[in-house]
C-alpha positions as a Markdown table, in Angstrom:
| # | Residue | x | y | z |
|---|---|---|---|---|
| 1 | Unk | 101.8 | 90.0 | 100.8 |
| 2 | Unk | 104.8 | 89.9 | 102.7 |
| 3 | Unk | 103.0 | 87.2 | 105.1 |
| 4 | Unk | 104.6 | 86.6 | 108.9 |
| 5 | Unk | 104.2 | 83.1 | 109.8 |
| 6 | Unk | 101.6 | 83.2 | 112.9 |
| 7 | Unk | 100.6 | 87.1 | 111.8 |
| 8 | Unk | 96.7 | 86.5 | 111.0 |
| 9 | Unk | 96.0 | 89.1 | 108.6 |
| 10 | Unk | 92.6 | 91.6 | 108.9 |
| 11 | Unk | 90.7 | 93.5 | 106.1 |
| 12 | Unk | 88.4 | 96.6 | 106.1 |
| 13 | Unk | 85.6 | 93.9 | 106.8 |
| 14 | Unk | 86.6 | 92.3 | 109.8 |
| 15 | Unk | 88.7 | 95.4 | 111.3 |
| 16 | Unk | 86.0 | 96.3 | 113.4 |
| 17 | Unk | 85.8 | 93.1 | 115.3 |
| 18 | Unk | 89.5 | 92.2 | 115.2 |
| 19 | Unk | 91.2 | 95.0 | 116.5 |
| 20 | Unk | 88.9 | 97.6 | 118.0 |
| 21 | Unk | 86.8 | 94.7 | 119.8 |
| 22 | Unk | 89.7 | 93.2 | 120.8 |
| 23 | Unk | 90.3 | 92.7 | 124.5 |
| 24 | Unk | 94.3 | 92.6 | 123.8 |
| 25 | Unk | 96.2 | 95.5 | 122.6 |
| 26 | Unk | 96.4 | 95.0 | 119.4 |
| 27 | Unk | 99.9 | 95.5 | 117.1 |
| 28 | Unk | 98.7 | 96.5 | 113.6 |
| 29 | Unk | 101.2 | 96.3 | 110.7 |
| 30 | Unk | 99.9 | 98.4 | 107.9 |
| 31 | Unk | 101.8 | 96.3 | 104.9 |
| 32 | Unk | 102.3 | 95.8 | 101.1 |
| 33 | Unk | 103.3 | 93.4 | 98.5 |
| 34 | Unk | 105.7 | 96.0 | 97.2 |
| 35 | Unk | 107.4 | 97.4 | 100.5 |
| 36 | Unk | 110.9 | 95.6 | 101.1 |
| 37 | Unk | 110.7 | 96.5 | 104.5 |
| 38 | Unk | 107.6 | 95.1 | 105.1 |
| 39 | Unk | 109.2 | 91.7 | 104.1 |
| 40 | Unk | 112.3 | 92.4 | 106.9 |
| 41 | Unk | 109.6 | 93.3 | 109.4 |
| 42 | Unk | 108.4 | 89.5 | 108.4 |
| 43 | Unk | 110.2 | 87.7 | 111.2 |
| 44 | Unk | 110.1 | 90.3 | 113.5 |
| 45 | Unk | 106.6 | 90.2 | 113.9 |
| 46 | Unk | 106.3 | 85.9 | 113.8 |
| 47 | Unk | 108.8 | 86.0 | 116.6 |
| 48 | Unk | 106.8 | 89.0 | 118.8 |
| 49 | Unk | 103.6 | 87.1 | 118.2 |
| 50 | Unk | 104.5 | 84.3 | 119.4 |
| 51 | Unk | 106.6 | 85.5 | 122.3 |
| 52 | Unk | 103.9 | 87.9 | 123.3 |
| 53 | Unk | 101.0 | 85.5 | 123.1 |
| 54 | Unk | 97.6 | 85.8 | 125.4 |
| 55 | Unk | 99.1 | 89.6 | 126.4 |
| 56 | Unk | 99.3 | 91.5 | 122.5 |
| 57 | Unk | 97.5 | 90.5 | 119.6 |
| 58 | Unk | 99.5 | 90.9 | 116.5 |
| 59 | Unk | 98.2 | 91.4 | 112.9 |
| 60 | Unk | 98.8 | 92.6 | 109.2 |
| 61 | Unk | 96.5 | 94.6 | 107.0 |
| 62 | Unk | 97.3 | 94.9 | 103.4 |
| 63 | Unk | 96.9 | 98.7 | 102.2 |
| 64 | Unk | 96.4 | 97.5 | 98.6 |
| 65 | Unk | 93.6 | 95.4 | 99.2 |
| 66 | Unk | 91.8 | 97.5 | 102.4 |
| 67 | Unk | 91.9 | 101.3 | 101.4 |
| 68 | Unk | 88.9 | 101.9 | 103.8 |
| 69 | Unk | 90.9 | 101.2 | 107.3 |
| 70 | Unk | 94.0 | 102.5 | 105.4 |
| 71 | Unk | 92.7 | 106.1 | 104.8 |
| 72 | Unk | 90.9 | 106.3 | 107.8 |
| 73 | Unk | 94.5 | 106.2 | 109.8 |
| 74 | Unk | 95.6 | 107.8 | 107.4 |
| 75 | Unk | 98.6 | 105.5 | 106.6 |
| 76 | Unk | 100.9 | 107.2 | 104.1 |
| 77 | Unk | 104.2 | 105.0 | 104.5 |
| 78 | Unk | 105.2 | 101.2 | 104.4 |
| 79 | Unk | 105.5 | 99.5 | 106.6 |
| 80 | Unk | 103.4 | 101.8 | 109.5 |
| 81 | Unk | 102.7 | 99.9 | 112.8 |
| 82 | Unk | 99.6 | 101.2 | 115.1 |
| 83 | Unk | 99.4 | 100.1 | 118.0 |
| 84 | Unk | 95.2 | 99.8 | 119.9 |
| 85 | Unk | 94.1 | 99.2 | 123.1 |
| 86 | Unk | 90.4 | 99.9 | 124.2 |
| 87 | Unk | 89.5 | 100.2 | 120.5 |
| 88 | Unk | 91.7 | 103.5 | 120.8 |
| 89 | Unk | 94.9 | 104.1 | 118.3 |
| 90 | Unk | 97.8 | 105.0 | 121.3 |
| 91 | Unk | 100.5 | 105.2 | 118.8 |
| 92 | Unk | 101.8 | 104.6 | 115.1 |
| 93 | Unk | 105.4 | 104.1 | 113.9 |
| 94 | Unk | 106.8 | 104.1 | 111.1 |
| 95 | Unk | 109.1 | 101.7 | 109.1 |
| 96 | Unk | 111.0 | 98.7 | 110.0 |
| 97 | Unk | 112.8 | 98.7 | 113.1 |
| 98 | Unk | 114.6 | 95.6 | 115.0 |
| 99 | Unk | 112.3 | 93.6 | 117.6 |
| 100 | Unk | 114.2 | 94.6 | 120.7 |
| 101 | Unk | 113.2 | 98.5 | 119.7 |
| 102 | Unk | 109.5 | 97.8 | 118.6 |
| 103 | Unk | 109.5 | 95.8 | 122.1 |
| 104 | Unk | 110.4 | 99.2 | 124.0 |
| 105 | Unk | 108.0 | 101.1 | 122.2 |
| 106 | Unk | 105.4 | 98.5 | 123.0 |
| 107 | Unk | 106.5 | 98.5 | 126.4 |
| 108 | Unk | 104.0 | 100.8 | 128.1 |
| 109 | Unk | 101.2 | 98.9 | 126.1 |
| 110 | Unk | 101.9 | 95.4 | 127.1 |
């Protein structure tokens, strides 16, 4: 998987308890070994995690391997990036996007 350094990732297993038990928002990036903008989105998402540490939680889900939490959002595209607060999916966007834009998007999250 296109792996971001610092980017824990979660499965259909521990979904549950790592993003919709989560007291932080939560920034999910649905992602695959396949997508080549999953791997620019790499980076992007090391860099926000660390910046944005203690007030978002940032993590990666494999669709390949997790088809459970995947079809239950009903991911379609690569890389798609959900963003939950409360437990509650606020908003998904898809495909890559530089860090200062996924920041505004974030912005009323955070």
């Amino acid at each position: 998987m296109s792996r971001a350094s610092g980017v824990p990732e979660v499965t259909d297993a521990d979904f549950a308890t790592e993003v919709i038990g989560s007291e932080l928002p939560v920034l999910v990036e649905f992602t695959a070994d396949w997508c080549p903008p999953c791997r620019q989105m790499a980076p992007v998402l090391s860099a926000l995690a660390a910046e944005e540490d203690g007030r978002l939680k940032v993590v990666q889900l494999n669709v390949d391997a997790n088809p459970g939490t995947t079809n239950a959002y009903k991911v379609l595209s690569m890389p798609t990036f959900m963003v939950f607060r409360g437990g509650e999916p606020l908003r998904s966007m898809v495909g890559a996007r530089p860090k200062r834009r996924l920041l505004e998007e974030l912005a009323d999250v955070l």
